[in-house]
Backbone of each chain as ProteinMPNN parsed JSONL, in Angstrom:
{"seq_chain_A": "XXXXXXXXXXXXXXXXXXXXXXXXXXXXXXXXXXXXXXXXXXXXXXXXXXXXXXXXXXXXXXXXXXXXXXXXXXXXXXXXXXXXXXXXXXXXXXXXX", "coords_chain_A": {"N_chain_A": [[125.72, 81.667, 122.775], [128.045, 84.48, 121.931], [128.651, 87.885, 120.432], [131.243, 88.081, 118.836], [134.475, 89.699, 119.543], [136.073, 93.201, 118.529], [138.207, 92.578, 117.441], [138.363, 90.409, 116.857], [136.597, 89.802, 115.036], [137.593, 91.427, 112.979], [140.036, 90.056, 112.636], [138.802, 87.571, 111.445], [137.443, 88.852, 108.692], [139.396, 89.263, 107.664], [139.854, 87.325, 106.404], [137.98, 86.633, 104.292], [137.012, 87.758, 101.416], [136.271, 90.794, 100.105], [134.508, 91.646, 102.034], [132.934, 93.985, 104.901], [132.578, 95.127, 107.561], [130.088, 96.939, 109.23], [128.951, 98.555, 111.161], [127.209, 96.864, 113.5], [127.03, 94.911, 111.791], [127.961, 92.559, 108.338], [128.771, 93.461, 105.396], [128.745, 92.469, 102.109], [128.829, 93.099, 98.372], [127.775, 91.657, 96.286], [128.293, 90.754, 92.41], [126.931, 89.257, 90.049], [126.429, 87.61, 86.868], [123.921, 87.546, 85.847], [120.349, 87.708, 86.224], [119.306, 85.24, 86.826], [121.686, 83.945, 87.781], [122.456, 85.012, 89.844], [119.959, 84.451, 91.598], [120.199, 82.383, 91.634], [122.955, 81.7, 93.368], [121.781, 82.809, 95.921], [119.66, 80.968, 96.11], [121.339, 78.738, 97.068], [122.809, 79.702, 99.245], [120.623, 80.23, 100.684], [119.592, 77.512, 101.456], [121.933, 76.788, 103.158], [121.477, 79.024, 105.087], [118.879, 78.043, 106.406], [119.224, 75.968, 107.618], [121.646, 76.195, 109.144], [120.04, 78.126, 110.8], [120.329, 80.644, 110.606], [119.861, 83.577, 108.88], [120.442, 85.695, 106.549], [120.054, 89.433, 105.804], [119.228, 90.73, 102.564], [119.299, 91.889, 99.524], [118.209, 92.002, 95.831], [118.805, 93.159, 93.07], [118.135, 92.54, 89.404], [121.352, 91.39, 88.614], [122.904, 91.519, 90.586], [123.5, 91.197, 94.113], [123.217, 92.491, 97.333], [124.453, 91.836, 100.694], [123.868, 91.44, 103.687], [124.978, 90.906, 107.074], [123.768, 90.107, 110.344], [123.513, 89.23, 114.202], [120.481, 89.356, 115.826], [119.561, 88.209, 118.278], [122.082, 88.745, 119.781], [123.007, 91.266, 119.278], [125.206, 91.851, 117.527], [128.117, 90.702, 115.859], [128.405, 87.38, 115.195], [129.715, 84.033, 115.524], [127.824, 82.845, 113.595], [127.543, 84.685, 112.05], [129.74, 84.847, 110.519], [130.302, 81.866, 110.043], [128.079, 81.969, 107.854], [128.814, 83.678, 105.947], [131.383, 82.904, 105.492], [130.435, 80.37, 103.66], [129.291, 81.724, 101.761], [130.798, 82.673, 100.319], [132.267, 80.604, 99.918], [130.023, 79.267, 97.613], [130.434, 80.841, 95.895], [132.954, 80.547, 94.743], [133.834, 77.504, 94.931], [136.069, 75.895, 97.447], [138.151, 73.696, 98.986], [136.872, 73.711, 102.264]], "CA_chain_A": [[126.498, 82.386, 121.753], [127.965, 85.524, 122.089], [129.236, 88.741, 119.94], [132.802, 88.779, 118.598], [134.996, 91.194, 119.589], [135.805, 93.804, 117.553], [139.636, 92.1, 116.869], [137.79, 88.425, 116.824], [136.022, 90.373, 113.993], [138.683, 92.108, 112.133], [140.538, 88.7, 112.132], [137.725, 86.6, 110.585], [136.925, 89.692, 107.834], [140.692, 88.897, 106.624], [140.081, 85.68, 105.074], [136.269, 86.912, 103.681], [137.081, 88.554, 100.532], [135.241, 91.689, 99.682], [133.559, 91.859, 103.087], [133.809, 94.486, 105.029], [132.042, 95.545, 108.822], [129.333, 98.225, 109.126], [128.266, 98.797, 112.812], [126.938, 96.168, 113.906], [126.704, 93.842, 110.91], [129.397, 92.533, 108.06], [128.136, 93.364, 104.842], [129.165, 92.704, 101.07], [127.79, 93.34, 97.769], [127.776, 90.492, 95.136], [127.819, 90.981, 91.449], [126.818, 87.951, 89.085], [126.64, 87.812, 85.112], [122.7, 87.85, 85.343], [119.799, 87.431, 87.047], [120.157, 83.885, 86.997], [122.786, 83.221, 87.965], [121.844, 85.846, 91.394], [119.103, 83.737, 92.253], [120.704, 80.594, 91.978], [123.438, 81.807, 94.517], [120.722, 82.818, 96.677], [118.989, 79.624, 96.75], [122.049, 77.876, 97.71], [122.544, 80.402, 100.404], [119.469, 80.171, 101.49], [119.456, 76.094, 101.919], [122.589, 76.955, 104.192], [121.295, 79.47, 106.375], [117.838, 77.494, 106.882], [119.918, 74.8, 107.782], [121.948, 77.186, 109.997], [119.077, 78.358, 111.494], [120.681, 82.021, 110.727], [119.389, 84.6, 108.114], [120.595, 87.389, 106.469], [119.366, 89.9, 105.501], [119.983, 90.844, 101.656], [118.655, 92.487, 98.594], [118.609, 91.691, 94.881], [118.211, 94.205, 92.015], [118.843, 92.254, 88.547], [122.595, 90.836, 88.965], [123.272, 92.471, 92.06], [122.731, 90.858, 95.414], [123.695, 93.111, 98.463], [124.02, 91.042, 101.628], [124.102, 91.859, 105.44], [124.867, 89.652, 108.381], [123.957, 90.193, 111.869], [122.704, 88.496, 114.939], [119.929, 89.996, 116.156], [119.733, 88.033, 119.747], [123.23, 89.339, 120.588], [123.337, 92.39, 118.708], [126.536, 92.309, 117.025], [128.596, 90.04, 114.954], [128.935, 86.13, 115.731], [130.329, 82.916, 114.552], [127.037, 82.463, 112.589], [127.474, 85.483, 110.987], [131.151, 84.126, 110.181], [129.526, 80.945, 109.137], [127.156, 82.721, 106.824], [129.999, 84.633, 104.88], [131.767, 81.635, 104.7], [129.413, 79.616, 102.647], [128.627, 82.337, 100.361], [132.24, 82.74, 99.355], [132.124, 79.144, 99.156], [129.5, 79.231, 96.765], [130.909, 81.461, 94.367], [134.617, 80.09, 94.628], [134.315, 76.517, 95.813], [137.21, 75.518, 97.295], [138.132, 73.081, 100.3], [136.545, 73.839, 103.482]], "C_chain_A": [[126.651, 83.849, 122.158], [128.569, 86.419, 120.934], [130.476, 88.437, 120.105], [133.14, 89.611, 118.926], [135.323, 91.583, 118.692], [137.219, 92.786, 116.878], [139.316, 90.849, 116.6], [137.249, 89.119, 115.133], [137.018, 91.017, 112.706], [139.576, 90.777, 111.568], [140.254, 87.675, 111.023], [138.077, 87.697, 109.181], [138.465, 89.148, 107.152], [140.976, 87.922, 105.898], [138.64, 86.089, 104.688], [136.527, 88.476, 102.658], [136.21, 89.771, 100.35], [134.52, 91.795, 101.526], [133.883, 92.831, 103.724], [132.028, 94.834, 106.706], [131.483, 96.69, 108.686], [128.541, 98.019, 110.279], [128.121, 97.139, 113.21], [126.811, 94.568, 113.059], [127.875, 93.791, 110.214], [128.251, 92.727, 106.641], [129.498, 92.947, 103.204], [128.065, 92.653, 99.838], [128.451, 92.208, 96.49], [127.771, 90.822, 93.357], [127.578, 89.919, 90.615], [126.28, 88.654, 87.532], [124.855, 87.997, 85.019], [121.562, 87.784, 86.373], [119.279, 86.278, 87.758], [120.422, 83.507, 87.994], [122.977, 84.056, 89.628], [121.271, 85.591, 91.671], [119.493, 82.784, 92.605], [122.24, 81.086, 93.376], [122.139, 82.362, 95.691], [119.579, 81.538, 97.272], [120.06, 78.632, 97.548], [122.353, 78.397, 99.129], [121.712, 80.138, 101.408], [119.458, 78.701, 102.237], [120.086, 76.183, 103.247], [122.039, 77.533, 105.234], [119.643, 79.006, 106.826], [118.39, 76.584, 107.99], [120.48, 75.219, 109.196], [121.083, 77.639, 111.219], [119.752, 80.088, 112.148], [120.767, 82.465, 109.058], [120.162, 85.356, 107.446], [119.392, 88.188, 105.75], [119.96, 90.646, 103.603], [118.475, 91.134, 100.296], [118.878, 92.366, 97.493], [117.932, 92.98, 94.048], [119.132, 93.337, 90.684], [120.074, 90.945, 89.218], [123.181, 90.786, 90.015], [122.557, 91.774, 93.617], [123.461, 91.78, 97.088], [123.366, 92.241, 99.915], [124.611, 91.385, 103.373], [123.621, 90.89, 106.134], [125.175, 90.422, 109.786], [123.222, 89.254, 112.823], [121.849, 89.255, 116.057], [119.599, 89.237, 117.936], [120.99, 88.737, 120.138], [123.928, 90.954, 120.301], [124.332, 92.971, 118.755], [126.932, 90.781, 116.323], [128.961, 88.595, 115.763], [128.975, 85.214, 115.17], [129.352, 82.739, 113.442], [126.914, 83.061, 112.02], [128.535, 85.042, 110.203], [131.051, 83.007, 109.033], [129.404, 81.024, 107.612], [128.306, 82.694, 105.388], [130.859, 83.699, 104.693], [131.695, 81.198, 103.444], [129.46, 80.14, 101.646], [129.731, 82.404, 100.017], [132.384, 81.682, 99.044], [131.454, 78.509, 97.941], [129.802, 79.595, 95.957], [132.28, 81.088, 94.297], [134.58, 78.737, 95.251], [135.39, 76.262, 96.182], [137.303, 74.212, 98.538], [137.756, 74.036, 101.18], [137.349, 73.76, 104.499]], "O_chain_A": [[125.702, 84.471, 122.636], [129.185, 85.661, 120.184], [130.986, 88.44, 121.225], [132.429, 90.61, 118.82], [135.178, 90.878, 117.694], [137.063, 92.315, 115.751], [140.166, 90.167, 116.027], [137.787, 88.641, 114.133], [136.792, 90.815, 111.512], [139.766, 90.522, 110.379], [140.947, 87.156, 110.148], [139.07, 87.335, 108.551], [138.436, 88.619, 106.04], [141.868, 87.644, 105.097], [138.031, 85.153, 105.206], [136.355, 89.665, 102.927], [135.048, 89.427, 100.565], [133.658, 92.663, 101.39], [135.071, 93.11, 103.562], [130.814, 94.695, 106.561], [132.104, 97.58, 108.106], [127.524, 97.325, 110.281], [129.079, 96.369, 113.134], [126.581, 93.463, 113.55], [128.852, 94.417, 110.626], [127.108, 92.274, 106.709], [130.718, 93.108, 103.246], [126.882, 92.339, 99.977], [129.59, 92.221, 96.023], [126.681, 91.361, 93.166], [128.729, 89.526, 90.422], [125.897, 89.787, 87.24], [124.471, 88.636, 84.039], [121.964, 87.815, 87.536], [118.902, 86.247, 88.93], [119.816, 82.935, 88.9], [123.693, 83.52, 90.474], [121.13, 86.272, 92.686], [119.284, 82.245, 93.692], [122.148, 80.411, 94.401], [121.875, 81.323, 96.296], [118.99, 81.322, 98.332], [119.717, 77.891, 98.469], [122.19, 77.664, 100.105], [121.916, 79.895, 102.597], [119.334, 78.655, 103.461], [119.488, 75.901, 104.286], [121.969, 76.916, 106.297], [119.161, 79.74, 107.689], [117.942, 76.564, 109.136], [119.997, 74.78, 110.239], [121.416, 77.515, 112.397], [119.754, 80.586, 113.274], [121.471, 81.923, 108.205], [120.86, 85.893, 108.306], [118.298, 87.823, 105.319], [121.128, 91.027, 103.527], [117.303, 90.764, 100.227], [120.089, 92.569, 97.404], [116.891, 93.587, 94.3], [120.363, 93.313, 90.686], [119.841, 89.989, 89.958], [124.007, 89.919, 90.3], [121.402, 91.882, 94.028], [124.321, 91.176, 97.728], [122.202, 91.997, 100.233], [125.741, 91.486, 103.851], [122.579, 90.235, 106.097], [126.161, 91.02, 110.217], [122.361, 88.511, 112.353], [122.394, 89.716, 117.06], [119.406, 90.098, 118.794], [120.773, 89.495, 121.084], [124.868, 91.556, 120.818], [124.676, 93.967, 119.391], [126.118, 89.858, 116.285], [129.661, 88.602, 116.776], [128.318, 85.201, 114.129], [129.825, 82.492, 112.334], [126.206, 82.735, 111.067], [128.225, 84.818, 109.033], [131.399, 83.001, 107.853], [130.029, 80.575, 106.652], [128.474, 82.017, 104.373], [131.207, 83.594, 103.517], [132.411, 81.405, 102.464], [129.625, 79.529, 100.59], [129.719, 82.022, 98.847], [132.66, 81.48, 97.861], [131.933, 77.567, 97.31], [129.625, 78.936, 94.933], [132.754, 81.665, 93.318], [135.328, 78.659, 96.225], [136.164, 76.32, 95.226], [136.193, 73.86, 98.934], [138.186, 75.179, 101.029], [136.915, 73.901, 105.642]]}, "seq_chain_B": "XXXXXXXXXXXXXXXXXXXXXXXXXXXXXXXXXXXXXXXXXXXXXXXXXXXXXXXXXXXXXXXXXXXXXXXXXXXXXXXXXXXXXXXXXXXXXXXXX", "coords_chain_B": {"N_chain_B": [[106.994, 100.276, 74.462], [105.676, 102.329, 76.894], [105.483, 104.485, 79.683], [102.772, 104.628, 82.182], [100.14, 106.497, 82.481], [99.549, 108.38, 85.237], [96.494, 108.621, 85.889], [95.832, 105.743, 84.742], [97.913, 104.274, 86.273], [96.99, 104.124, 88.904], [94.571, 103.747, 88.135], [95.395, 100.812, 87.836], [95.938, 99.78, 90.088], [93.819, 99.244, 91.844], [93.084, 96.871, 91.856], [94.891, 95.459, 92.902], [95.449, 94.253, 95.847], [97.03, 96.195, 98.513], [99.233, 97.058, 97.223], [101.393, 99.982, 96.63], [101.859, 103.161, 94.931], [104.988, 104.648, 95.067], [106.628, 107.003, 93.775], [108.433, 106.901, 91.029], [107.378, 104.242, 91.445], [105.883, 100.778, 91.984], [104.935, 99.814, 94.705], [105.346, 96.818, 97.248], [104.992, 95.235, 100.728], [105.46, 92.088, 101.542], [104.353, 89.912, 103.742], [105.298, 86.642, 105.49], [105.403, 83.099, 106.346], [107.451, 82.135, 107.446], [111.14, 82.088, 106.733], [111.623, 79.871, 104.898], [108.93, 79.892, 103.171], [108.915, 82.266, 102.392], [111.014, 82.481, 100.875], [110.316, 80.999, 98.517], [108.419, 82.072, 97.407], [109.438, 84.462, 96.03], [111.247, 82.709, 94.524], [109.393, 81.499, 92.821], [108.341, 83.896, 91.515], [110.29, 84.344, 90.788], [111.087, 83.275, 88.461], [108.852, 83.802, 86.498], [109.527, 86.36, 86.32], [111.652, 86.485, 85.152], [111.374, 84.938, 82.613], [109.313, 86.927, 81.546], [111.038, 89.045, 81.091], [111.538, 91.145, 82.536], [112.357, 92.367, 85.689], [112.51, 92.422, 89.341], [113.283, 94.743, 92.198], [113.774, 93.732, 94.699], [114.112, 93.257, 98.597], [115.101, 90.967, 101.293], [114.208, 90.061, 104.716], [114.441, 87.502, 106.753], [110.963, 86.497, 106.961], [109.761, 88.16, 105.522], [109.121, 90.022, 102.464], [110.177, 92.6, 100.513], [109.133, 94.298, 97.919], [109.424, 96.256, 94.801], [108.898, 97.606, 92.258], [109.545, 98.826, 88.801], [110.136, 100.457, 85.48], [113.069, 100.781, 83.917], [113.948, 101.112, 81.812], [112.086, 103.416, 80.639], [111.843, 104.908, 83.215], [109.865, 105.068, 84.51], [106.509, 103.428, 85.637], [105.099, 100.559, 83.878], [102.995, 98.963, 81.895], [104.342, 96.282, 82.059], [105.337, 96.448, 84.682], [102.455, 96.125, 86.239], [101.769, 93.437, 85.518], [103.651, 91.789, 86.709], [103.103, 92.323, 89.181], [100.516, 91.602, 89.553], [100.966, 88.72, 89.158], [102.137, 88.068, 91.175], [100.359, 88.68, 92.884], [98.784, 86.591, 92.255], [100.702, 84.254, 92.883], [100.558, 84.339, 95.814], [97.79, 84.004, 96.175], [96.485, 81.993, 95.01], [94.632, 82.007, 91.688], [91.735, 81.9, 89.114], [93.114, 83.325, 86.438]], "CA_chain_B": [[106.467, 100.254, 75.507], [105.83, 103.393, 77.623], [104.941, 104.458, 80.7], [101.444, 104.739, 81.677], [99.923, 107.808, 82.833], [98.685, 108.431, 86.659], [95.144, 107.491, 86.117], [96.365, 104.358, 84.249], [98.547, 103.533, 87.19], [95.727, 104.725, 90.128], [92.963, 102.331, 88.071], [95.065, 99.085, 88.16], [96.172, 99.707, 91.638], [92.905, 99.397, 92.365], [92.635, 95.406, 91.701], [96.099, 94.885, 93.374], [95.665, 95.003, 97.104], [98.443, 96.094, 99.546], [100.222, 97.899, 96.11], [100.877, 101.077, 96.953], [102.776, 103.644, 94.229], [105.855, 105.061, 95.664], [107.264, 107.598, 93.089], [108.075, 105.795, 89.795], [107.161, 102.978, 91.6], [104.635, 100.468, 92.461], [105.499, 98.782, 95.876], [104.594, 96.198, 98.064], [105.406, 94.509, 101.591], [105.068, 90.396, 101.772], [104.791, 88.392, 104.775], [104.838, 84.801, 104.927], [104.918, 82.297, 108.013], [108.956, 81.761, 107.827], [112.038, 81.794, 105.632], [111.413, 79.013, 103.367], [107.471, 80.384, 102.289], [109.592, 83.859, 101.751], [112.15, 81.926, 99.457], [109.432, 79.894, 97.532], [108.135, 83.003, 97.057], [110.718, 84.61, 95.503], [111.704, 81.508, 93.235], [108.2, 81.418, 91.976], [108.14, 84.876, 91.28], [111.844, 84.661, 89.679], [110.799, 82.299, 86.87], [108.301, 84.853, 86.111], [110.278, 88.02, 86.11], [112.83, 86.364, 83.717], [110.571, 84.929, 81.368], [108.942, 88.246, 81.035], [112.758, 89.992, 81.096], [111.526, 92.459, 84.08], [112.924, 92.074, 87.143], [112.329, 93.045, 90.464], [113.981, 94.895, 93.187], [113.387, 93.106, 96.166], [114.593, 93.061, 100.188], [114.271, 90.013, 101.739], [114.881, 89.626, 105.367], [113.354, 86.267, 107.324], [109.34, 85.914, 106.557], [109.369, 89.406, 105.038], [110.045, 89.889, 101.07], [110.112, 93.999, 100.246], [109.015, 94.608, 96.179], [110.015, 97.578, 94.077], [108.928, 97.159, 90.802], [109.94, 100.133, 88.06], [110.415, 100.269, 84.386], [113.998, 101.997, 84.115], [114.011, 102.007, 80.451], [110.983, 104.342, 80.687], [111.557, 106.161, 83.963], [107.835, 105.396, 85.03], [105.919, 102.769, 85.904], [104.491, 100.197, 82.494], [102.435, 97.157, 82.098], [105.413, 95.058, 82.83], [105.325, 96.199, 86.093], [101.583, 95.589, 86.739], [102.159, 92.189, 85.251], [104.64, 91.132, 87.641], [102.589, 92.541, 90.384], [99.663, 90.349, 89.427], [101.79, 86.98, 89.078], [102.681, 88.116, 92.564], [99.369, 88.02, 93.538], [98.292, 85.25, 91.855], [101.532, 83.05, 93.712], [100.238, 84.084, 97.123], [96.473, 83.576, 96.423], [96.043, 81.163, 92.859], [92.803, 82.025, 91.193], [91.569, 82.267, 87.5], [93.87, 84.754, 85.872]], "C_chain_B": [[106.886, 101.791, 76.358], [104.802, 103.523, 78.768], [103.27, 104.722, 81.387], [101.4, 105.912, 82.699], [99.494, 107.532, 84.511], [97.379, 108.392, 86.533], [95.278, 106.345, 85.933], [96.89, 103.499, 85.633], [97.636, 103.319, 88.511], [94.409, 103.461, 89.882], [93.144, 100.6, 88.473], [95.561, 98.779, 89.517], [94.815, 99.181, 92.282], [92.601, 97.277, 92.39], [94.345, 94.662, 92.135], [96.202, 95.129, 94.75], [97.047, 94.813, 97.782], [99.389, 96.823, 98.292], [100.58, 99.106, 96.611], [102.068, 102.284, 95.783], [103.3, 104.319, 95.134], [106.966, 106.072, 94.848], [107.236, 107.049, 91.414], [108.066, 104.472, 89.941], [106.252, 102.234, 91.905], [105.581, 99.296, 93.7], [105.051, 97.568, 96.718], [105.399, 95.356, 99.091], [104.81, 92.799, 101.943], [105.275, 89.962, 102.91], [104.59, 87.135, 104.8], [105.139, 84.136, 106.831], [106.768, 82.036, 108.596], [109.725, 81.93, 106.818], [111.39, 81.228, 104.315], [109.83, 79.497, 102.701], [108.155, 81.388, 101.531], [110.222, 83.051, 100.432], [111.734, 81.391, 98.627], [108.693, 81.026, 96.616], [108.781, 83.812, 96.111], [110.994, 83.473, 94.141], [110.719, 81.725, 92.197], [107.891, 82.808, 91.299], [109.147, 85.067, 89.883], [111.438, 84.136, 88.499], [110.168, 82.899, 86.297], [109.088, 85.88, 84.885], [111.245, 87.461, 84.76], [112.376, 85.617, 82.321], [109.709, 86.203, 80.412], [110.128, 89.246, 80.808], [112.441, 90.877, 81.744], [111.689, 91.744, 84.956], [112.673, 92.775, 88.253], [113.516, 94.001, 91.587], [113.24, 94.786, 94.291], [114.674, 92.795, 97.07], [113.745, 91.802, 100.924], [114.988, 89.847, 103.281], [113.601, 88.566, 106.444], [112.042, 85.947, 106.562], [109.254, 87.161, 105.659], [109.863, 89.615, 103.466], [109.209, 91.774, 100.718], [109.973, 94.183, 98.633], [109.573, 95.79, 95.875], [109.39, 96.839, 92.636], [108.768, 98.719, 90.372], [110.086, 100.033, 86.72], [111.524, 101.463, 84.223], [114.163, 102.35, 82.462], [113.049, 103.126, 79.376], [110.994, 105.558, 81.797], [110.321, 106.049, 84.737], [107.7, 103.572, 85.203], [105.065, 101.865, 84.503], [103.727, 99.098, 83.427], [103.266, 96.614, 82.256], [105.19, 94.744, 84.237], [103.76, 95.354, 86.495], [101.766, 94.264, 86.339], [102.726, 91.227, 86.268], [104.196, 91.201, 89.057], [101.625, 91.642, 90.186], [99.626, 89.375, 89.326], [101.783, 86.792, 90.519], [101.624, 87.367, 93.257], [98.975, 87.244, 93.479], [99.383, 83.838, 92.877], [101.083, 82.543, 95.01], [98.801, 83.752, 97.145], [95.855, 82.813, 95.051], [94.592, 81.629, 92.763], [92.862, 82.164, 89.431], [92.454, 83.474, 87.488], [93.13, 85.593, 84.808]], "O_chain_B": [[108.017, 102.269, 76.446], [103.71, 102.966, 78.878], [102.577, 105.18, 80.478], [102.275, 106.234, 83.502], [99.138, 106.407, 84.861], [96.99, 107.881, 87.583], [94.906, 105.609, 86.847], [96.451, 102.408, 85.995], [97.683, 102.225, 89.073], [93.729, 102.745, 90.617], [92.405, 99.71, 88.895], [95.58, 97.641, 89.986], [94.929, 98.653, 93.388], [91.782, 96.74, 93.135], [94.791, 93.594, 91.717], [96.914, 96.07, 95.101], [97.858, 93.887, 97.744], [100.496, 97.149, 98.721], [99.654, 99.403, 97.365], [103.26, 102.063, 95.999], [102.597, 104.734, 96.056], [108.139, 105.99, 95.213], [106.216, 106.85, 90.754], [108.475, 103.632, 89.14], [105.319, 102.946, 92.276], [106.44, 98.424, 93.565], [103.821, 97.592, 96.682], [106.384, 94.754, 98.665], [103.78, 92.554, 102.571], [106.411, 89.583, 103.196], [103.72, 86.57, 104.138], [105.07, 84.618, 107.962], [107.178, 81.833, 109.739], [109.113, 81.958, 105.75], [110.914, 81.703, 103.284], [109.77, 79.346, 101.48], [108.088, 81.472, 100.304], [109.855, 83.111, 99.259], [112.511, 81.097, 97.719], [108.443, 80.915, 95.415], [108.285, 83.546, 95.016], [110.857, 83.719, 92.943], [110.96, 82.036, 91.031], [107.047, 82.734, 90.405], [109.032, 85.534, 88.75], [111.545, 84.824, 87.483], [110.568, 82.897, 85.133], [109.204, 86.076, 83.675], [111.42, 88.01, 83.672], [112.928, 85.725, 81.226], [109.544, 86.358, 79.202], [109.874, 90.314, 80.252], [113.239, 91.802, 81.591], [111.256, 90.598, 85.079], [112.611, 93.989, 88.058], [114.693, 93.644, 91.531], [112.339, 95.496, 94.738], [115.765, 92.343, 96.725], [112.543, 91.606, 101.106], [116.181, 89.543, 103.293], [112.427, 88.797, 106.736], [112.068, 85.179, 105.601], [108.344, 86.988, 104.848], [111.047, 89.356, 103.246], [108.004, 92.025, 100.713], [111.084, 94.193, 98.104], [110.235, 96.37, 96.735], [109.532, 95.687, 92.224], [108.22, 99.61, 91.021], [110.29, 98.821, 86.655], [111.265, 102.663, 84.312], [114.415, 103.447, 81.964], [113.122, 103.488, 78.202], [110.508, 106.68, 81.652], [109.885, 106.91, 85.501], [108.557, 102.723, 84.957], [104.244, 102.62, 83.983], [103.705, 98.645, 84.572], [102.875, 95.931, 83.203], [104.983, 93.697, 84.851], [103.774, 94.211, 86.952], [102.081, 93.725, 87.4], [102.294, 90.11, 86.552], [104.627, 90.488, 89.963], [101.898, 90.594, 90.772], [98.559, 88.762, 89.341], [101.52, 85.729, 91.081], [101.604, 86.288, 93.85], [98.58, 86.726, 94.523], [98.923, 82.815, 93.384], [101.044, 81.395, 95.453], [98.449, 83.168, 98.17], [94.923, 83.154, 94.323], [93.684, 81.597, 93.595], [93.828, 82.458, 88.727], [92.503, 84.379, 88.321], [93.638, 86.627, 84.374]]}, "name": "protein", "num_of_chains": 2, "seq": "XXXXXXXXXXXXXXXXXXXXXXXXXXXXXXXXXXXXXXXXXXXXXXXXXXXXXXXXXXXXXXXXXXXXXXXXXXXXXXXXXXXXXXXXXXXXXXXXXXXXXXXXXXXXXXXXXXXXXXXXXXXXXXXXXXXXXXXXXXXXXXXXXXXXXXXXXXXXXXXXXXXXXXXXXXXXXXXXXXXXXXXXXXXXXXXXXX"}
């Protein structure tokens, strides 16, 4: 696996609502109706990127989940970060795949 | 409910190891063996926090889960927080409560 380029990157980010590139990582920040209902996306998340066998890294306060994706073997952005950000938009908007 | 004073906070630190206050906060760093311990962690914690209606601010990235605990409708540090810190402990090491 290697790092996206930056235009492989810019491409992807255009179908990944809200997301948006910060150095080396893609980050966005989540808001849900409670705290709930911010865990429970988080667990589903989580199943995925176990599954994945790729991480992020991400922070909850309350409603609020702030989430950053990078790949720390290639240090910079790659399909499994892509992946990642996928899913989670998938989670909160199912739609077809 | 109000905040408790700096001896108050200094005495029950004292039966919470690895706590450490951080301003109006009481903090603490978790490691665990992988992801999924981190995320079990977390869950078990969540059911907590929202039965008691305090919540955490926590960073979670891989084995590592980052605490914050604060009482914002005080400004300071309450029994809530220690509460939530002592569930904590109790998740990672069960004993008589």
């Amino acid at each position: 696996m290697s790092s996206l380029s930056d235009k492989q990157v810019d491409m992807q980010l255009e179908d990944l609502t809200g997301w948006q590139r910060d150095g080396n990582s893609i980050v966005k920040t989540y808001h849900f109706s409670n705290f709930v209902e911010a865990m429970s996306f988080m667990n589903q998340a989580a199943f995925y990127a176990e599954a994945l066998e790729h991480h992020p890294e991400w922070k909850n306060i309350y409603n609020i989940v702030e989430v950053r994706l990078t790949t720390n073997d290639t240090g910079g952005i790659t399909s499994h970060d892509i992946r990642l950000a996928k899913r989670m938009e998938h989670i909160i908007q199912p739609k077809r795949l």
